[in-house]
C-alpha positions, 0 to 999 in steps of 0.5 A, spaced: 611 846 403 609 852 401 608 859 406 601 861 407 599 869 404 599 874 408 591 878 410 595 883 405 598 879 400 591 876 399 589 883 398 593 884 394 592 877 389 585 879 389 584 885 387 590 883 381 584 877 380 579 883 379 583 887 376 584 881 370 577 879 370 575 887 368 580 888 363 584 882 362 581 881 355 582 888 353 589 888 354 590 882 351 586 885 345 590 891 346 596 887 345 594 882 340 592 889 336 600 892 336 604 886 335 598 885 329 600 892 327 608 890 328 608 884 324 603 887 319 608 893 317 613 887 317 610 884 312 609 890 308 617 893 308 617 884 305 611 885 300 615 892 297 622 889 297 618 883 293 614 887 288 621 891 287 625 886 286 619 882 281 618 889 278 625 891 277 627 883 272 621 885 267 624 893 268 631 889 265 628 886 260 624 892 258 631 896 257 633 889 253 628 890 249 628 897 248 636 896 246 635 892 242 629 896 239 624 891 239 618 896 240 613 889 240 616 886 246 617 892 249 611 894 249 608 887 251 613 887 258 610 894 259 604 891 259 605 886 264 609 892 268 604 897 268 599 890 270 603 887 276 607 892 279 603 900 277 605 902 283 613 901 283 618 907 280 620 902 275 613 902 272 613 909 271 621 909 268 618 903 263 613 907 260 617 912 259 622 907 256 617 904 252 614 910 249 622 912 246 622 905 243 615 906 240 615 913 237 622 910 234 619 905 230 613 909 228 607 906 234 605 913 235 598 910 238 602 906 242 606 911 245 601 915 246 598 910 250 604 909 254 605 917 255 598 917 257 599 912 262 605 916 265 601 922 266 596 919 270 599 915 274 607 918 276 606 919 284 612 924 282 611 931 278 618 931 274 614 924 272 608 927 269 611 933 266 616 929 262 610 924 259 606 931 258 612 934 255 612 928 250 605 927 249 605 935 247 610 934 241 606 929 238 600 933 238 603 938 235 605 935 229 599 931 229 597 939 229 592 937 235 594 944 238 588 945 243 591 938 246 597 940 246 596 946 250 591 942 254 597 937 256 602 943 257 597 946 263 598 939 267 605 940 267 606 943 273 615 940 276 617 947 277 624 944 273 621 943 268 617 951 266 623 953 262 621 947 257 615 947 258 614 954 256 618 953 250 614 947 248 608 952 248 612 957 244 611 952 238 605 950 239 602 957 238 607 959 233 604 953 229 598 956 231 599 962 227 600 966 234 607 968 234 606 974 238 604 968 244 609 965 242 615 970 243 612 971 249 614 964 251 620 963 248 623 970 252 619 966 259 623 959 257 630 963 255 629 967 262 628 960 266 633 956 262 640 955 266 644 960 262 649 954 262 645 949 257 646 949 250 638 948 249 638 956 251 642 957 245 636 954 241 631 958 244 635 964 243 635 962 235 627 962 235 626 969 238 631 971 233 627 968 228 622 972 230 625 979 231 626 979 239 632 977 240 634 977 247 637 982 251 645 981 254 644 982 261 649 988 264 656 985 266 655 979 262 661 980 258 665 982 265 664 975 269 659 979 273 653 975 276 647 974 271 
């Protein structure tokens, strides 16, 4: 048989009831709202796993195509990549992978639409930089200058400066402004780590255009550069 309340446990349940019916509906709102955002980050930890994982068999099929040299193909599961997962890194590595393959085989537009799609739609800037760099040697030798240049504004990764300038270097040589360009090839021969070879060639433009660039002082010694 069960114990009668006491005055003060009643109280207590009936004020517990009062509390419950005021905010009852809002604490359980409360509640559903968390555990809603809980299994909704869940869900999305799944759907980036999935979209990754469906991403990454075309990337492979990507990479077949590329190996093998199939331009077509390459460029037909670029298309489906860059479609269904825009926003994976594998995307953004198949554009690139697609571009090499299409410039090889002579799809020069096709490239260039690959390029232009990384460009614009890499989340990094190392990225962007690379696809700008290449979009710029095809304009160069399509003598499209203006939008050479135009594309090497745009890449900004600081790690890619020293070619970037160099790229510049050549298009305003085949512009016919050497001075501009001795003046981005000494930018890219200062910027480019002393122990690539790249910075040889570099050394070889300037040379060829009558401004060798200066030995650092202590070179010869081993003393820091």
């Amino acid at each position: 048989m069960a114990t009668p309340l006491d005055l003060q446990e009643q109280e207590q349940l009936d004020e517990l009831k009062a509390f419950w019916k005021q905010y009852g509906n809002l604490i359980t709102w409360a509640l559903i709202a968390a555990l809603s955002v809980y299994a909704g980050l869940n869900a999305w930890k799944w759907w980036q796993r999935d979209q990754a994982a469906k991403a990454g068999a075309l990337y492979e099929l990507l990479d077949r195509a590329v190996q093998a040299g199939d331009a077509q193909r390459a460029g037909q599961i670029f298309a489906d990549l860059k479609e269904r997962y825009p926003s994976t890194a594998f995307a953004e590595q198949g554009a690139a992978l697609a571009a090499r393959v299409q410039f090889d085989r002579g799809q020069i537009e096709a490239a260039t639409a690959s390029l232009n799609w990384l460009a614009d739609n890499a989340s990094e800037d190392e990225y962007r930089a690379v696809a700008r760099l290449r979009l710029a040697g095809l304009l160069l030798q399509a003598k499209d200058y203006d939008a050479a240049l135009k594309q090497l504004d745009g890449a900004s990764a600081p790690s890619f400066a020293a070619l970037v300038a160099d790229r510049r270097g050549d298009v305003l040589l085949a512009q016919g402004q050497p001075d501009k360009a001795r003046e981005a090839y000494q930018s890219a021969w200062k910027g480019m780590d002393q122990k690539l070879e790249y910075r040889r060639l570099i050394e070889a433009k300037l040379t060829a255009l009558a401004a060798p660039p200066q030995p650092v002082v202590g070179a010869a010694s081993g003393a820091p550069q």
